[in-house]
Residue, then its C-alpha position, 0 to 999 in steps of 0.5 A: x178130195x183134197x185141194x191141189x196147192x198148185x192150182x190157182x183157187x178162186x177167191x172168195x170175195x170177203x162178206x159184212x154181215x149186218x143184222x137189221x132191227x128185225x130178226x133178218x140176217x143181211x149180208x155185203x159184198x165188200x169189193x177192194x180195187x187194186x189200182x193200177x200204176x198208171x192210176x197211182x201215176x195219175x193220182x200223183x200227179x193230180x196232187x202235185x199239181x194241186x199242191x202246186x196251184x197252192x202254192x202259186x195262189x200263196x206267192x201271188x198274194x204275197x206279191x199282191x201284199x209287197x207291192x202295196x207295201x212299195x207302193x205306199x212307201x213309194x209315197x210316205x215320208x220316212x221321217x215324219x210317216x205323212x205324204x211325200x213331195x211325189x204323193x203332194x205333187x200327184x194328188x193336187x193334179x187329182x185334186x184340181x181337176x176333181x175341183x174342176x169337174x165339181x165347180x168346188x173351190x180348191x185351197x191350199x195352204x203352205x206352212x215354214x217352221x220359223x229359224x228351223x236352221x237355228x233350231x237344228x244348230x242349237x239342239x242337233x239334228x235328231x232333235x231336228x226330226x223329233x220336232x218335224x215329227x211332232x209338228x206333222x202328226x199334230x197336223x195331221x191328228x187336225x185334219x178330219x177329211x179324207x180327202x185333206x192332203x198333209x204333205x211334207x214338202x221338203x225339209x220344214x215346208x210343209x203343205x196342206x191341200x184342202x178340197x172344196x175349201x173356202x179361204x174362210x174356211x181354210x183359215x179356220x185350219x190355220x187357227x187350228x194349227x196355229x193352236x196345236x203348235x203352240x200347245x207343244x210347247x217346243x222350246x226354241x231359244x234361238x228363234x226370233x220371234x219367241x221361246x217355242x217353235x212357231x211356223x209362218x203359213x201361206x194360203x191360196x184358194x181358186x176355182x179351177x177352171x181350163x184356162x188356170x193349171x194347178x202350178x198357178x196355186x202352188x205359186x200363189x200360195x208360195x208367194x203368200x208364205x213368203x209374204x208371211x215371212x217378210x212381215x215378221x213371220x209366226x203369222x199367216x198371209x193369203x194371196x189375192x188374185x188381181 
């Protein structure tokens, strides 16, 4: 009898047939689920959210990445690419009371290019920065610690902070310096006290203790740089404490 096309017929759900190794004939039921809307609805929204928790993890790294960025330009000179005045500042308070703590000697030695205004008078400006810049990365090529500190003060004063640091010691960097600027060989006609660029340097060192703050060295070794200047300059001159 034939079948009526307006009724309904079951379907028959469709077969995999597998043939084992053996002469056996082994048949599937293959099921296909129909999802609903509010599945397909559900489904959406779960990759949504995760594309979406993506990106947020992405944005945070990001943000995590700039701030360090600031962060370390916040404390960089942008002439010479070594500490700044601020990062000097923070890291000879870490440094002394590290020094305190440890009972170690803390140095700190301060460094004036000699007639730096006639250098930039003679040459420009630009060759001014060329000069700074060489001099601060010669520096800092010296320094082997990673606590050693190269900052630059502020125009051509430059500071150096030297943790657990005798003066002995301190002065062994001084020689170093004193060599390396020699051996950039940069002409200076309009210096006093020969043809290349020279730097006078000033050198303090103390034990820090709870009665002394760290403005007393930064004083000290001020005084010494300027003792080195009046006594003819392209010369070093450390303080002693009475």
């Amino acid at each position: 009898m034939p079948s009526d096309p307006t009724v309904q017929q079951p379907v028959t759900p469709p077969q995999i047939k597998q043939i084992t190794a053996q002469p056996h004939v082994i048949f599937f039921e293959a099921k296909t689920e129909v999802l609903t809307d509010y599945q397909i609805k559900l489904e959406q929204q779960i990759t949504q959210h995760k594309l979406t928790e993506q990106n947020l993890k992405q944005t945070i790294s990001a943000l995590k990445t700039v701030n360090q960025e600031l962060q370390h330009l916040a404390h960089i000179d942008a002439l010479t690419q070594i500490s700044n005045r601020r990062n000097f500042d923070e890291s000879l308070h870490r440094e002394w009371q590290r020094s305190l703590r440890e009972k170690q000697p803390l140095s700190l030695v301060m460094l004036d290019i000699d007639f730096f205004k006639g250098y930039n008078d003679r040459y420009g400006h630009p060759a001014g920065d060329r000069c700074l810049t060489a001099i601060a990365q010669t520096i800092k090529g010296l320094l082997q610690r990673s606590t050693d500190l190269l900052a630059r003060y502020g125009g051509e004063e430059f500071a150096i902070i030297l943790p657990n640091t005798t003066t002995e010691g301190a002065i062994t960097v001084i020689h170093s310096i004193q060599k390396a600027i020699a051996a950039l060989s940069l002409v200076h006609e309009s210096s006093s006290v020969g043809n290349n660029v020279t730097a006078s340097f000033g050198l303090a060192t103390m034990l820090p203790s709870e009665v002394l703050h760290p403005s007393l060295l930064l004083e000290s070794t001020d005084k010494a740089l300027y003792q080195a200047k009046q006594q003819g300059r392209d010369r070093y001159a450390v303080y002693v404490h009475s």
